[in-house]
N, C-alpha and C positions, 0 to 999 in steps of 0.2 A: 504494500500500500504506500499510497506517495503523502509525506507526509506534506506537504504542502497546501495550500488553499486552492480552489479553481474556480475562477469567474468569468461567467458566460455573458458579455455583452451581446445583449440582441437589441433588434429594431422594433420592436411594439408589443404589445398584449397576446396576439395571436402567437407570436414567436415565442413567448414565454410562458404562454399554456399549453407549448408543446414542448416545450424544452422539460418544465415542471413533470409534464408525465411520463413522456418519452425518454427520455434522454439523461437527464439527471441521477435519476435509480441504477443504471447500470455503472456510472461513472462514480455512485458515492460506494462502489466496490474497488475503485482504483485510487481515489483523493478523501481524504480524512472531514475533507468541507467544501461542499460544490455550494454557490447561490448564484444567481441570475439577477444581472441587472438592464432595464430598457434604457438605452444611450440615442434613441432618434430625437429624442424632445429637448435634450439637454444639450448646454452651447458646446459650442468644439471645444475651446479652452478647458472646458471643466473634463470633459473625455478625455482627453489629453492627461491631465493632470491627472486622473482617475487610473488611465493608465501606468501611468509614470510610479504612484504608490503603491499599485500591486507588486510592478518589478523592486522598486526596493524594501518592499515584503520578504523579497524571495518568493512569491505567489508566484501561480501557472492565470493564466488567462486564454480564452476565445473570443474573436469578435466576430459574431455570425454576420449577414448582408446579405440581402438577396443581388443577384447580378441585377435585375429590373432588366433599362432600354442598352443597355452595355452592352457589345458582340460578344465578349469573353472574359474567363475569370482572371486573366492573367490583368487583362484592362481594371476589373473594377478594383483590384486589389490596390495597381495603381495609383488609382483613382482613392481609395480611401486612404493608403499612405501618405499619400498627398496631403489630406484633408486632416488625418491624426497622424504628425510624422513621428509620433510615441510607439505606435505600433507595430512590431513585427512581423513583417510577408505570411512568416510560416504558421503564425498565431491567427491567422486570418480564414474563414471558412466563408464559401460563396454558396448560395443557396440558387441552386438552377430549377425556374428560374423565380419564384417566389416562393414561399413557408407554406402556400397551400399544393404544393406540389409534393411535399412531405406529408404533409395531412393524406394527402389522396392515395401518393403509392403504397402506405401499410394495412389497404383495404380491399379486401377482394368484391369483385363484382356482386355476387351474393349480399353480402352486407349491407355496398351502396343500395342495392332496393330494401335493404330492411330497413334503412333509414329514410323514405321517403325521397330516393332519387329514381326518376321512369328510366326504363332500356333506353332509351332512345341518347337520352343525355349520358348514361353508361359511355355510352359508342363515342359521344364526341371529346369525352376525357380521356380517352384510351393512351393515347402517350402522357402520362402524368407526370412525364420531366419538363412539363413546359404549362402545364397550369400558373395561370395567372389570376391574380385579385378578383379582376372582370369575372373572367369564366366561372373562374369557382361562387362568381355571388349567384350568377344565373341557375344554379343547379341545388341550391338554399333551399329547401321546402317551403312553400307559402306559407305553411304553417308551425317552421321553426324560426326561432330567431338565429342568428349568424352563432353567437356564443353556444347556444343550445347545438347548435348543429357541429359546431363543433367538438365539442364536448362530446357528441353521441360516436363522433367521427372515430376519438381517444378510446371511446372505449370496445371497440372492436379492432383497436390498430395492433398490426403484427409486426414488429423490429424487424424479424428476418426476411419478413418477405421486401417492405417498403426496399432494405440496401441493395436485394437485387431488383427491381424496378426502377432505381433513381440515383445513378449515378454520383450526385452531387452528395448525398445523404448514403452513400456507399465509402465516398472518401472519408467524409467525416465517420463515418464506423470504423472505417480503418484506423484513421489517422489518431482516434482519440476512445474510442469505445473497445478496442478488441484489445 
């Protein structure tokens, strides 16, 4: 076990209700104290320096991000070092290509209709490494709220299936869960 801290910067609510379920439980098997903190709302300066005191912790850190309108991960990494030049390349995870693309790959077809999704919308999610905000709001139940829908999402999610369905959520298995 590593006796160090580990802090998972993510980008919003959603990212951190899946982090909380998914992700955090297998990892408090490798780090003594995982918490999750959201960094899209808060100013740069203060990310920065946020990061800056983990490393003279001796803490471990991740800063998740989804790629968004970026071509590549290698760009948005870039692109956020740029942005927090506190952060290290290799501490950085890119989410191909939004956090509801993780929601979706750890669910099998079956499921999605027990939750209130028709065949039809099935079909048009089928590459789940590239759900987007958009899409994923279109296939919402009219009769769930977003959170709920979510929520229902977490608890039929399966870790091993999602990292082989979605590459992006394969690396980060690799690189930080196995």
């Amino acid at each position: 076990m590593i006796t160090s801290p580990l802090l998972i910067l993510v980008e919003g609510a959603d990212d951190m209700r899946f982090f909380e379920r998914i992700i955090v439980p297998p990892l408090k098997r490798k780090f003594t104290d995982v918490k999750i903190w959201p960094y899209s709302k808060v100013c740069k300066e203060r990310v920065k320096s946020f990061i800056k005191s983990i490393i003279s912790m001796n803490g471990e850190y991740i800063l998740v991000a989804d790629i968004d309108s970026l071509p590549c991960v290698s760009e948005k990494k870039g692109w956020i070092c740029e942005k927090y030049d506190t952060v290290d390349p290799k501490k950085i995870v890119i989410v191909v290509s939004e956090i509801e693309s993780w929601y979706l790959c750890g669910i099998k077809p079956e499921d999605l209709r027990k939750i209130g999704i028709r065949n039809d919308q099935c079909k048009k999610i089928d590459n789940k490494n590239c759900v987007t905000k958009e899409q994923f709001e279109k296939i919402i139940p009219e009769s769930s709220t977003r959170t709920n829908f979510l929520i229902s999402v977490l608890d039929l999610y399966d870790l091993q299936r999602a990292k082989n369905k979605n590459p992006s959520l394969n690396y980060f298995y690799e690189n930080w869960l196995k």
